[in-house]
PQR file of N, CA, C, O and H, with PARSE charges and radii, in Angstrom:
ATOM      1  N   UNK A   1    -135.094  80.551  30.075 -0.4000 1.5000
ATOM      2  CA  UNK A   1    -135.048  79.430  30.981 -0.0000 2.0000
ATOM      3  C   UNK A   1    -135.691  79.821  32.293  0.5500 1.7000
ATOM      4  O   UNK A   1    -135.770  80.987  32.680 -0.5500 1.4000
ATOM      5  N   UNK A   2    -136.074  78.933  32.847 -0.4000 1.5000
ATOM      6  CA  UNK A   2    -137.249  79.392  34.278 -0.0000 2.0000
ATOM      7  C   UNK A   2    -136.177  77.976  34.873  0.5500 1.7000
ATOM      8  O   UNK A   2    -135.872  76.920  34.318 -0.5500 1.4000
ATOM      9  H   UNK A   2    -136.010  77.986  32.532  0.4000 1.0000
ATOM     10  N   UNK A   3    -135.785  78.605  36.370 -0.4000 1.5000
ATOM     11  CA  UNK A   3    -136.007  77.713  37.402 -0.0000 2.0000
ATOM     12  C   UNK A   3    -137.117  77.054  38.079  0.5500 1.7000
ATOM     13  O   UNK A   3    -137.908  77.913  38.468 -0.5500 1.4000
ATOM     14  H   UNK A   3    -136.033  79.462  36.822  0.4000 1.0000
ATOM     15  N   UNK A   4    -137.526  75.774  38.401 -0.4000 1.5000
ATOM     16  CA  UNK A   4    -138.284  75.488  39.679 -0.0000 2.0000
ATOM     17  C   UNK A   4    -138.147  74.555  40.633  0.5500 1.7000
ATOM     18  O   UNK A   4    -137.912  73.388  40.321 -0.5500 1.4000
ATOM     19  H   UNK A   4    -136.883  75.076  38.085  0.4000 1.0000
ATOM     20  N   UNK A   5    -138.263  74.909  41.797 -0.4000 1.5000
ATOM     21  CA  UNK A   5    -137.278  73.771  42.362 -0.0000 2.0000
ATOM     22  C   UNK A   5    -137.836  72.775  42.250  0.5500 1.7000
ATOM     23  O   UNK A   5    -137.079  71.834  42.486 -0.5500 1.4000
ATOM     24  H   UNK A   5    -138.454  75.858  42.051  0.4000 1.0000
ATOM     25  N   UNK A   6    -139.755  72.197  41.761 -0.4000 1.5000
ATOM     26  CA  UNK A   6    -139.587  71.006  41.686 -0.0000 2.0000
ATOM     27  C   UNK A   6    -138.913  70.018  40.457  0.5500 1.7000
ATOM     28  O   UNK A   6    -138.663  68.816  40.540 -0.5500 1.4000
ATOM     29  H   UNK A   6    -140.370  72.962  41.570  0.4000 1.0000
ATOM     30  N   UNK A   7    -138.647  71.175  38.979 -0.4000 1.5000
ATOM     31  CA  UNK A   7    -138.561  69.963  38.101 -0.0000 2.0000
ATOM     32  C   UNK A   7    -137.059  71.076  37.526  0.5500 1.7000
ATOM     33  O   UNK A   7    -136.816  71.032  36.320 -0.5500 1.4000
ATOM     34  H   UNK A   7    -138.849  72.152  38.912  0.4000 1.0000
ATOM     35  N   UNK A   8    -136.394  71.755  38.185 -0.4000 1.5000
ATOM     36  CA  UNK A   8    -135.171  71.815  37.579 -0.0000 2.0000
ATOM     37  C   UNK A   8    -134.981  72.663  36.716  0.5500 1.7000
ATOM     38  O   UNK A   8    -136.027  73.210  36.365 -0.5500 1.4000
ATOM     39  H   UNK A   8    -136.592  71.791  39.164  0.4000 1.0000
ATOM     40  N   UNK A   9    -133.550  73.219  35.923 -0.4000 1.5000
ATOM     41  CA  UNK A   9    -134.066  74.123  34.756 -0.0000 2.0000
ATOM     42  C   UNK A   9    -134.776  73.622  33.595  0.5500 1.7000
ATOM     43  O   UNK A   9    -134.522  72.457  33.287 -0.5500 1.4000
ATOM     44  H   UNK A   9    -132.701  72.775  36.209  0.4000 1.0000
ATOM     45  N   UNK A  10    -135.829  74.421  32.705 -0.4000 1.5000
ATOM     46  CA  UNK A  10    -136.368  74.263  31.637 -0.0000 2.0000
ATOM     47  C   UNK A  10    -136.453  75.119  30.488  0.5500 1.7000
ATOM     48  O   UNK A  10    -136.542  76.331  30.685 -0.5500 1.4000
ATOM     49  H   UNK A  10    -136.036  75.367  32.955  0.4000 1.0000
ATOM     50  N   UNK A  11    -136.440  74.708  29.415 -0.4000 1.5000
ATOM     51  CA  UNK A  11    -136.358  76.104  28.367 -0.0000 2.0000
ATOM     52  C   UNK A  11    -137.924  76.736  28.626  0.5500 1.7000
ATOM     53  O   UNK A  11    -138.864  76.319  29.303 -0.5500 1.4000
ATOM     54  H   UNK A  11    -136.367  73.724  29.254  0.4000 1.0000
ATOM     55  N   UNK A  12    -137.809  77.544  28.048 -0.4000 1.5000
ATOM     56  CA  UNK A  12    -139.069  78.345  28.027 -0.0000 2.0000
ATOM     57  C   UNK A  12    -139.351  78.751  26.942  0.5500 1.7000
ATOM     58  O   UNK A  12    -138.454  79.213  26.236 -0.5500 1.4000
ATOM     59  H   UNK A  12    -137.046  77.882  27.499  0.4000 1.0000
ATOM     60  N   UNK A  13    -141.145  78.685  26.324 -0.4000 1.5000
ATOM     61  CA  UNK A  13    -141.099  79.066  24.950 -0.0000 2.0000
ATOM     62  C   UNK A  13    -141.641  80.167  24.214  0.5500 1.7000
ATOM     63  O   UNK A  13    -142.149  80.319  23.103 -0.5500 1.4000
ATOM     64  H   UNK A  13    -141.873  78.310  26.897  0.4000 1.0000
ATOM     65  N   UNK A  14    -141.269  81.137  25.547 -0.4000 1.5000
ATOM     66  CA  UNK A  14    -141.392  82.258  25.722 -0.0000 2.0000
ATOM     67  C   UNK A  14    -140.483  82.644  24.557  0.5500 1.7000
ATOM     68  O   UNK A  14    -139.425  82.045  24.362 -0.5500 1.4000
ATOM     69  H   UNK A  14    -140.857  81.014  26.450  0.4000 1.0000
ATOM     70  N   UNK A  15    -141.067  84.048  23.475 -0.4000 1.5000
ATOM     71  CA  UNK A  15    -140.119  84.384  22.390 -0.0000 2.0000
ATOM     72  C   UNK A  15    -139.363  85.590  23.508  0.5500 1.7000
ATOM     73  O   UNK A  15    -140.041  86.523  23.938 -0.5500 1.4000
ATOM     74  H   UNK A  15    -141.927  84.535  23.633  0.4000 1.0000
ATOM     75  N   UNK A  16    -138.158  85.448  23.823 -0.4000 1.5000
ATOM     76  CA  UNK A  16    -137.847  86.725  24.386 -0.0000 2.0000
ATOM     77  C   UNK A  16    -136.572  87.363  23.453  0.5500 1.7000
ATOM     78  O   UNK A  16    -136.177  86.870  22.397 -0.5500 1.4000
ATOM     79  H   UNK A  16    -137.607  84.690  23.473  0.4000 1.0000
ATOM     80  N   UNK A  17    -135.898  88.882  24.268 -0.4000 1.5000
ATOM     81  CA  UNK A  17    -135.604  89.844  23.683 -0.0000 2.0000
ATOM     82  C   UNK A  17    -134.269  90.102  24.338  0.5500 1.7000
ATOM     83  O   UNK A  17    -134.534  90.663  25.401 -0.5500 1.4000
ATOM     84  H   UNK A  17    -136.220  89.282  25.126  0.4000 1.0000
ATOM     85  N   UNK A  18    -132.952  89.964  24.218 -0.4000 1.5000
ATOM     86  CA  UNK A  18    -131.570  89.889  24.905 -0.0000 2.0000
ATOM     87  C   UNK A  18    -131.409  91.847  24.096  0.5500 1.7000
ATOM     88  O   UNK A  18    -131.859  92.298  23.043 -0.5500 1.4000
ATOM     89  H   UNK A  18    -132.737  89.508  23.355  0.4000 1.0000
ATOM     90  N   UNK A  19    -130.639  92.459  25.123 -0.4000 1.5000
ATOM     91  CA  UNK A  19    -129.960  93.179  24.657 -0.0000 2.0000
ATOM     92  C   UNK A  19    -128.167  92.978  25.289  0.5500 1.7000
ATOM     93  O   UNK A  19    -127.957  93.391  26.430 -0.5500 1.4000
ATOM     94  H   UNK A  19    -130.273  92.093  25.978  0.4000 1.0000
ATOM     95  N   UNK A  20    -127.601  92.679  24.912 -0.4000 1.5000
ATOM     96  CA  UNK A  20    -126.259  92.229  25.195 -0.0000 2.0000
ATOM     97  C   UNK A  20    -124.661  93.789  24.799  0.5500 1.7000
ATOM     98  O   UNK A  20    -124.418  94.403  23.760 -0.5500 1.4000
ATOM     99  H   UNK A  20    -127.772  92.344  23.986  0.4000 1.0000
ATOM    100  N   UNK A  21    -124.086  93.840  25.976 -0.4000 1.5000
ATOM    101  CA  UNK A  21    -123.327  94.352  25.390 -0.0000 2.0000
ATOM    102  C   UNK A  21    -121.693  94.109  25.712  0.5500 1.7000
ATOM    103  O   UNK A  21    -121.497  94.053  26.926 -0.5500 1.4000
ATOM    104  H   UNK A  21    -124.283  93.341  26.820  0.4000 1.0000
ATOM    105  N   UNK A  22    -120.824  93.996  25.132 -0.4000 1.5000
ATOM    106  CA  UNK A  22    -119.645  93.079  25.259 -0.0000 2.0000
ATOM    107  C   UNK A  22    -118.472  94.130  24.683  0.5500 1.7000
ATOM    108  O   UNK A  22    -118.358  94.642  23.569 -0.5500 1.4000
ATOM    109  H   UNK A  22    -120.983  94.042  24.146  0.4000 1.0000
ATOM    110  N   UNK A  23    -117.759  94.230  25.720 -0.4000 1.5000
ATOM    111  CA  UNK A  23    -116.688  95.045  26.256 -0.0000 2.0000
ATOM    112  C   UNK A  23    -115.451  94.823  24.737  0.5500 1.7000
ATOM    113  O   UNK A  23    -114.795  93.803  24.524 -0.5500 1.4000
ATOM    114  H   UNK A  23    -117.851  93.815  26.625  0.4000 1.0000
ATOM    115  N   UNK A  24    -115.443  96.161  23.847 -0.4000 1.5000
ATOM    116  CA  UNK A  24    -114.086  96.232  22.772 -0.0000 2.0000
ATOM    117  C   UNK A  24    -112.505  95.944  23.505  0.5500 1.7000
ATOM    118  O   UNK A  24    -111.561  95.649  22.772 -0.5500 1.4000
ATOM    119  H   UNK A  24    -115.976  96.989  24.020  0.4000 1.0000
ATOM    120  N   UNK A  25    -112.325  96.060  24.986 -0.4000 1.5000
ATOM    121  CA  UNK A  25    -111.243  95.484  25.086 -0.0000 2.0000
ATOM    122  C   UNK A  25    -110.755  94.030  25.125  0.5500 1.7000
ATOM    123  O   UNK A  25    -111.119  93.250  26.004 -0.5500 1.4000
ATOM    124  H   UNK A  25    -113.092  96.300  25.582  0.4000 1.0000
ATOM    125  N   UNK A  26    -110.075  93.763  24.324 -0.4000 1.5000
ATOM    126  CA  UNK A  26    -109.545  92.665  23.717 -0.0000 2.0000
ATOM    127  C   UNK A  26    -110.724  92.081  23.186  0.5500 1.7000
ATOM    128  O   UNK A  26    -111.877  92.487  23.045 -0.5500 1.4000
ATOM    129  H   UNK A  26    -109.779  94.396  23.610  0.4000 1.0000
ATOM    130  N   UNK A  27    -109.937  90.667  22.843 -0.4000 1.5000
ATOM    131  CA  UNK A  27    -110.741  89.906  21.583 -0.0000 2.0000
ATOM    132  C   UNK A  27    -112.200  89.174  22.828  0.5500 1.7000
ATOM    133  O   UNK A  27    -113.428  89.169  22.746 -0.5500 1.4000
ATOM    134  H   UNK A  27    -109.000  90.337  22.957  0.4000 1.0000
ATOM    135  N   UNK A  28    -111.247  88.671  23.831 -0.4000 1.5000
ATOM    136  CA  UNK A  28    -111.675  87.375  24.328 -0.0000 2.0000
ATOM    137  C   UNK A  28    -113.159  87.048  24.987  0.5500 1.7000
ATOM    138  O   UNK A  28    -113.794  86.017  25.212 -0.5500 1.4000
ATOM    139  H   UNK A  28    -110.250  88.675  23.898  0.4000 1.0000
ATOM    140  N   UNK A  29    -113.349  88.269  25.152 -0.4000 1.5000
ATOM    141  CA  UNK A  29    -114.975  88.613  25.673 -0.0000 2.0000
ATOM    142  C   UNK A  29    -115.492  88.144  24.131  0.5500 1.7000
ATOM    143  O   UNK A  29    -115.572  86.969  23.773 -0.5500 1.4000
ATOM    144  H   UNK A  29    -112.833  89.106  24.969  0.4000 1.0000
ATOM    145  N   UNK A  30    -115.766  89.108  23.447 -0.4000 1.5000
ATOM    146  CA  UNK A  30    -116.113  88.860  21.790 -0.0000 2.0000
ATOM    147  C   UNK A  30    -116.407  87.345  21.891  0.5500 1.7000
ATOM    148  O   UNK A  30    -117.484  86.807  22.151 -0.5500 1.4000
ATOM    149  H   UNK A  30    -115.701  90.062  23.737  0.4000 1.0000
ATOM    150  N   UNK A  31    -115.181  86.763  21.621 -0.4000 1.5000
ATOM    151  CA  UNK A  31    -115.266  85.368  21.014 -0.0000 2.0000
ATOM    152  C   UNK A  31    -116.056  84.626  22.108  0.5500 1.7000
ATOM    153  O   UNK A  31    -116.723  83.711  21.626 -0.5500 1.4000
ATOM    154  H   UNK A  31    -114.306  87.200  21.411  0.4000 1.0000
ATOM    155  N   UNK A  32    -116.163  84.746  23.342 -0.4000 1.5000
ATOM    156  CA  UNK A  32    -116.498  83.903  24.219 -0.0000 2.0000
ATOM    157  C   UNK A  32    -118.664  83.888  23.981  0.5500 1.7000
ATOM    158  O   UNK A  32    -119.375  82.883  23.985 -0.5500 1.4000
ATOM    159  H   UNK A  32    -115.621  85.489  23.733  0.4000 1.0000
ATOM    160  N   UNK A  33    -119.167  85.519  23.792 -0.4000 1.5000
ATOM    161  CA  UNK A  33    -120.072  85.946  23.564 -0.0000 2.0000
ATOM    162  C   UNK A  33    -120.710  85.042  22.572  0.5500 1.7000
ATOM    163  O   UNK A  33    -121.613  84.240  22.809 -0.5500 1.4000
ATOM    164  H   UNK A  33    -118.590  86.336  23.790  0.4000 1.0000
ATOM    165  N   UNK A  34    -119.977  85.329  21.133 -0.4000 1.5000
ATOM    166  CA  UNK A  34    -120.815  84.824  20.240 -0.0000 2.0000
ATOM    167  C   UNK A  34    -121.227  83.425  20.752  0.5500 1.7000
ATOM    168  O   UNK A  34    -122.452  83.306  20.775 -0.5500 1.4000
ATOM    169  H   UNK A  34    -119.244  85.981  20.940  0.4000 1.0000
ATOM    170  N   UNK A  35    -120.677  82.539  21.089 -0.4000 1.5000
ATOM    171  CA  UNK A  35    -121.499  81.405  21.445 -0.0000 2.0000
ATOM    172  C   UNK A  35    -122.597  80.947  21.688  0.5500 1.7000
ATOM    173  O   UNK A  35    -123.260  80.008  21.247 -0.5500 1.4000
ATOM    174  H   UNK A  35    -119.681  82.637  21.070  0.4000 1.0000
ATOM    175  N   UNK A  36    -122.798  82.089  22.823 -0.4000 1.5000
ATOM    176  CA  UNK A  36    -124.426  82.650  23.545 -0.0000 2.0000
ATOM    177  C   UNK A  36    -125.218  83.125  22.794  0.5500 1.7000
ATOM    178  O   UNK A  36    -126.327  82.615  22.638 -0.5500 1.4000
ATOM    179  H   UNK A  36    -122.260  82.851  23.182  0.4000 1.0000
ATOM    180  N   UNK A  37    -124.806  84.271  22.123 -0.4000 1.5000
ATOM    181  CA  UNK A  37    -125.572  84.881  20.808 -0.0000 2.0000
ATOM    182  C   UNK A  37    -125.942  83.822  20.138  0.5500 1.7000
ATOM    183  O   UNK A  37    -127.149  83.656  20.311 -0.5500 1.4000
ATOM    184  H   UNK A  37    -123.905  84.686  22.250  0.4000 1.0000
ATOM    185  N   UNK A  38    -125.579  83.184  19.592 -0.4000 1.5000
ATOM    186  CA  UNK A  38    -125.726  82.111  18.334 -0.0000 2.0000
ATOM    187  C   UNK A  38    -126.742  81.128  18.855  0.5500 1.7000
ATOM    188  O   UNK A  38    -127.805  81.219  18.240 -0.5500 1.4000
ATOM    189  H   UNK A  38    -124.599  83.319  19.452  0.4000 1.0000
ATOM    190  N   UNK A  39    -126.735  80.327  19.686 -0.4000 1.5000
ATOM    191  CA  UNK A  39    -127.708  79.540  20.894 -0.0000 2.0000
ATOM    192  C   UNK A  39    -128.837  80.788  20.594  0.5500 1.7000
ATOM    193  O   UNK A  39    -129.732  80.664  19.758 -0.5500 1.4000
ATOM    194  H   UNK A  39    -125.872  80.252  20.185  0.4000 1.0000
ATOM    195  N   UNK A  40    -128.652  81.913  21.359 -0.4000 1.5000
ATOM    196  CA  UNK A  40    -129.981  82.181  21.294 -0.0000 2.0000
ATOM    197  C   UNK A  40    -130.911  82.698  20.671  0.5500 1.7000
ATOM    198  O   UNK A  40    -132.101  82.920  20.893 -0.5500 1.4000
ATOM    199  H   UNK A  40    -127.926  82.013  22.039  0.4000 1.0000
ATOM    200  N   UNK A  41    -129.838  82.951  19.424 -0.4000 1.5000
ATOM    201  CA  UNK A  41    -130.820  83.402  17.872 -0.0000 2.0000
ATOM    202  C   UNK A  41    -131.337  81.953  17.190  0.5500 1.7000
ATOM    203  O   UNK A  41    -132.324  81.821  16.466 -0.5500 1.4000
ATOM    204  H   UNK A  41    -128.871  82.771  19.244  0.4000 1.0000
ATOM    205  N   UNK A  42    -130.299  80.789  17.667 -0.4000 1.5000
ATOM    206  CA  UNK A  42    -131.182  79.885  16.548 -0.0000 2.0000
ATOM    207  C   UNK A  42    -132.281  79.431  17.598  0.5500 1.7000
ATOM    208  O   UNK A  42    -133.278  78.846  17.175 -0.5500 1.4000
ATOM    209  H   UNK A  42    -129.497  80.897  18.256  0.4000 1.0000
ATOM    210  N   UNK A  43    -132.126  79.692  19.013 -0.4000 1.5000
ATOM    211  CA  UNK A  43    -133.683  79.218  19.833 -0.0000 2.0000
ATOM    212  C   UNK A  43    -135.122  79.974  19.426  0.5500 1.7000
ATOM    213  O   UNK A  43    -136.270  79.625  19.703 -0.5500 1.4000
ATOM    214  H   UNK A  43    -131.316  80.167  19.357  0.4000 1.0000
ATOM    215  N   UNK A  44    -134.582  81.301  18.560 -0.4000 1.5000
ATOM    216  CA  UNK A  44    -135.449  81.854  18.170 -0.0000 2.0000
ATOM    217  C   UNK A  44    -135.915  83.036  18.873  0.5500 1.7000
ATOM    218  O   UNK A  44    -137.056  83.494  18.824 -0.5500 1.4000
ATOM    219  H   UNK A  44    -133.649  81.585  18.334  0.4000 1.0000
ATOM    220  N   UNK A  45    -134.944  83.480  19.522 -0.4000 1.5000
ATOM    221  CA  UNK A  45    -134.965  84.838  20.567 -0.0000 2.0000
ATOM    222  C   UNK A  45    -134.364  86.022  19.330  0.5500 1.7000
ATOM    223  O   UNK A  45    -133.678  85.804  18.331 -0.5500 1.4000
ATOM    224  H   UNK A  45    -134.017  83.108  19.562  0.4000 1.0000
ATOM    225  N   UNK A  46    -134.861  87.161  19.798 -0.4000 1.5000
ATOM    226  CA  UNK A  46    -133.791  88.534  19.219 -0.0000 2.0000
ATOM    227  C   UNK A  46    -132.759  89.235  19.943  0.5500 1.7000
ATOM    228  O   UNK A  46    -132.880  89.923  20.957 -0.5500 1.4000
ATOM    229  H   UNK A  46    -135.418  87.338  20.610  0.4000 1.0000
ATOM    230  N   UNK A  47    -131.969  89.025  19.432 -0.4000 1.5000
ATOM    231  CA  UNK A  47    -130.506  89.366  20.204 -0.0000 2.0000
ATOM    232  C   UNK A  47    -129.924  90.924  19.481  0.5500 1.7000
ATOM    233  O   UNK A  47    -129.790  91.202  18.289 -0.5500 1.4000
ATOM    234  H   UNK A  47    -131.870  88.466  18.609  0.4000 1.0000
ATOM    235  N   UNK A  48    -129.661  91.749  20.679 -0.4000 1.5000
ATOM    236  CA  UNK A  48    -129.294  93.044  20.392 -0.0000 2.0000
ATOM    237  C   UNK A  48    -127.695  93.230  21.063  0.5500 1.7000
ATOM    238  O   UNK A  48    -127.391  92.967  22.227 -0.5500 1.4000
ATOM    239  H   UNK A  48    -129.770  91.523  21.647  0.4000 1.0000
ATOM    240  N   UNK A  49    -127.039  93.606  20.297 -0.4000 1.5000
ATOM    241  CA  UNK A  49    -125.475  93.904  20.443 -0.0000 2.0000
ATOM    242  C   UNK A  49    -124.589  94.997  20.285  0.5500 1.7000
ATOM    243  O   UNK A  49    -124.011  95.543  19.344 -0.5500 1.4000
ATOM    244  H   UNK A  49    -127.286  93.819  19.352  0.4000 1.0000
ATOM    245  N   UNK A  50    -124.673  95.144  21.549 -0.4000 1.5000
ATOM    246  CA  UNK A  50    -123.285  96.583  21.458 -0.0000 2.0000
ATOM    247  C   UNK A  50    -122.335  96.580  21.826  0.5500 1.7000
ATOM    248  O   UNK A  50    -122.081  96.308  23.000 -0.5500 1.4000
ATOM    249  H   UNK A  50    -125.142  94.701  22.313  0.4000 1.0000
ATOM    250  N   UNK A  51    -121.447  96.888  20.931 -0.4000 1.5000
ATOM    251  CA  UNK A  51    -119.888  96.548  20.773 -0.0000 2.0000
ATOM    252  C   UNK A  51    -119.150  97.157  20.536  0.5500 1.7000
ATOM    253  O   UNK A  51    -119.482  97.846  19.571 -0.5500 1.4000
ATOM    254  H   UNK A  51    -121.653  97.109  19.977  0.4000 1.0000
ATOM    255  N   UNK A  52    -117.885  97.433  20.986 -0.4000 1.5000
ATOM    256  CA  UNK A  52    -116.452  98.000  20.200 -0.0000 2.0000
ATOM    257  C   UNK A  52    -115.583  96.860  19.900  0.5500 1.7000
ATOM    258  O   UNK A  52    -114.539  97.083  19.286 -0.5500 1.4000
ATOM    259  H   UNK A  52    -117.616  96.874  21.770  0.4000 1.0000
ATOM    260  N   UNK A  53    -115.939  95.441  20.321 -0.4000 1.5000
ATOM    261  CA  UNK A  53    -114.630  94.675  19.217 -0.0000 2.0000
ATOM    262  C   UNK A  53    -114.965  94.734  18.019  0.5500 1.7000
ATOM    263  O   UNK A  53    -116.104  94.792  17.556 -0.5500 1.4000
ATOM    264  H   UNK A  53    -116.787  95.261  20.820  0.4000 1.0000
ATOM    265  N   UNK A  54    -114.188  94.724  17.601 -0.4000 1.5000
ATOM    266  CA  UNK A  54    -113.801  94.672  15.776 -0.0000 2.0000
ATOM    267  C   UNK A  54    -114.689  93.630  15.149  0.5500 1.7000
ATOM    268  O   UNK A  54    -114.977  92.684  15.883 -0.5500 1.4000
ATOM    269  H   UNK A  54    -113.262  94.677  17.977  0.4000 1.0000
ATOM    270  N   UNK A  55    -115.073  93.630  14.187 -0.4000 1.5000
ATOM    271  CA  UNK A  55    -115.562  92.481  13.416 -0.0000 2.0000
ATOM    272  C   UNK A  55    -116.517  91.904  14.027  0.5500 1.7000
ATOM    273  O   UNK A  55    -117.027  91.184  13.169 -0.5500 1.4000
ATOM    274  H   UNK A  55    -114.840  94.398  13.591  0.4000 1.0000
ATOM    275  N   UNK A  56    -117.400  91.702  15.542 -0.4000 1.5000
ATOM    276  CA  UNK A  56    -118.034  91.135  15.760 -0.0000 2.0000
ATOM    277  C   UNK A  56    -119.110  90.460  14.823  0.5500 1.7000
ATOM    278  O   UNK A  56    -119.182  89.272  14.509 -0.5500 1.4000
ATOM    279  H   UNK A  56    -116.986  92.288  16.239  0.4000 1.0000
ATOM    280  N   UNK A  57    -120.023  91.626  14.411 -0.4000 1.5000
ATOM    281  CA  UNK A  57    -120.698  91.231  13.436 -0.0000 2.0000
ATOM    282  C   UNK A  57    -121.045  89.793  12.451  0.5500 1.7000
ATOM    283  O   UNK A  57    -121.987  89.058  12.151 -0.5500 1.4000
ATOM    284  H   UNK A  57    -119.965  92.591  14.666  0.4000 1.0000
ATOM    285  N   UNK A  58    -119.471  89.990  12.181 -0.4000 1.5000
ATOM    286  CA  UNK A  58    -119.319  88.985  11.111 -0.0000 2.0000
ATOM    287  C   UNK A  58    -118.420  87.977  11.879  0.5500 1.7000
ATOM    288  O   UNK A  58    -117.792  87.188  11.172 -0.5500 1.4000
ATOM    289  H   UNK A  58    -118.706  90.587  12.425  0.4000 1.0000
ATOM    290  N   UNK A  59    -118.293  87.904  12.998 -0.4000 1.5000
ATOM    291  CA  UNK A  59    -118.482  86.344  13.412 -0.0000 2.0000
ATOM    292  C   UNK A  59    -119.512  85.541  14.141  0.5500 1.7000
ATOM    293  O   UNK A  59    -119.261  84.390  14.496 -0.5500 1.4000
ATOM    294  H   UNK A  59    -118.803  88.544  13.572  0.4000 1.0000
ATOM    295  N   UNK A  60    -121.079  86.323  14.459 -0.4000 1.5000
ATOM    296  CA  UNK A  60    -121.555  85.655  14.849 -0.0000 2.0000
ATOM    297  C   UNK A  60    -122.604  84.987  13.068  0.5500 1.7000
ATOM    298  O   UNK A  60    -123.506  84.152  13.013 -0.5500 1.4000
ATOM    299  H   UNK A  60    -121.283  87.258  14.170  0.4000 1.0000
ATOM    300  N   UNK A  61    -122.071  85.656  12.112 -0.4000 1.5000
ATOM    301  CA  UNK A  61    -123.082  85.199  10.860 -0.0000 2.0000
ATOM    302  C   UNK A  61    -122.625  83.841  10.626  0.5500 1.7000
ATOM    303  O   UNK A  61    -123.149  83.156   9.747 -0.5500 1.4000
ATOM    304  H   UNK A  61    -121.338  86.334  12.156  0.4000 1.0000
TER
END
């Protein structure tokens, strides 16, 4: 997404590259994450994830 102040936010169709990493204590980070993850794999970005919660994996599939 690009700001500008004349026309506001916009996606961009730029292929870009997230490396993300989300804290194993407790669940609630985790669950809150995948959301974002998921948005930005189906926009067609590559999303990289490092983790100690449990199971992540297999809840963003």
């Amino acid at each position: 997404m690009k700001i500008d102040d004349n026309e506001g936010v916009s996606a961009s169709s730029k292929h870009l590259v997230f490396a993300y990493y989300v804290t194993g204590h407790g669940f609630g980070h985790a669950t809150r994450v995948v959301e974002v993850v998921r948005h930005l794999i189906a926009a067609g970005h590559d999303v990289h994830v490092i983790t100690g919660a449990p199971d992540f994996r297999d809840s963003v599939s």
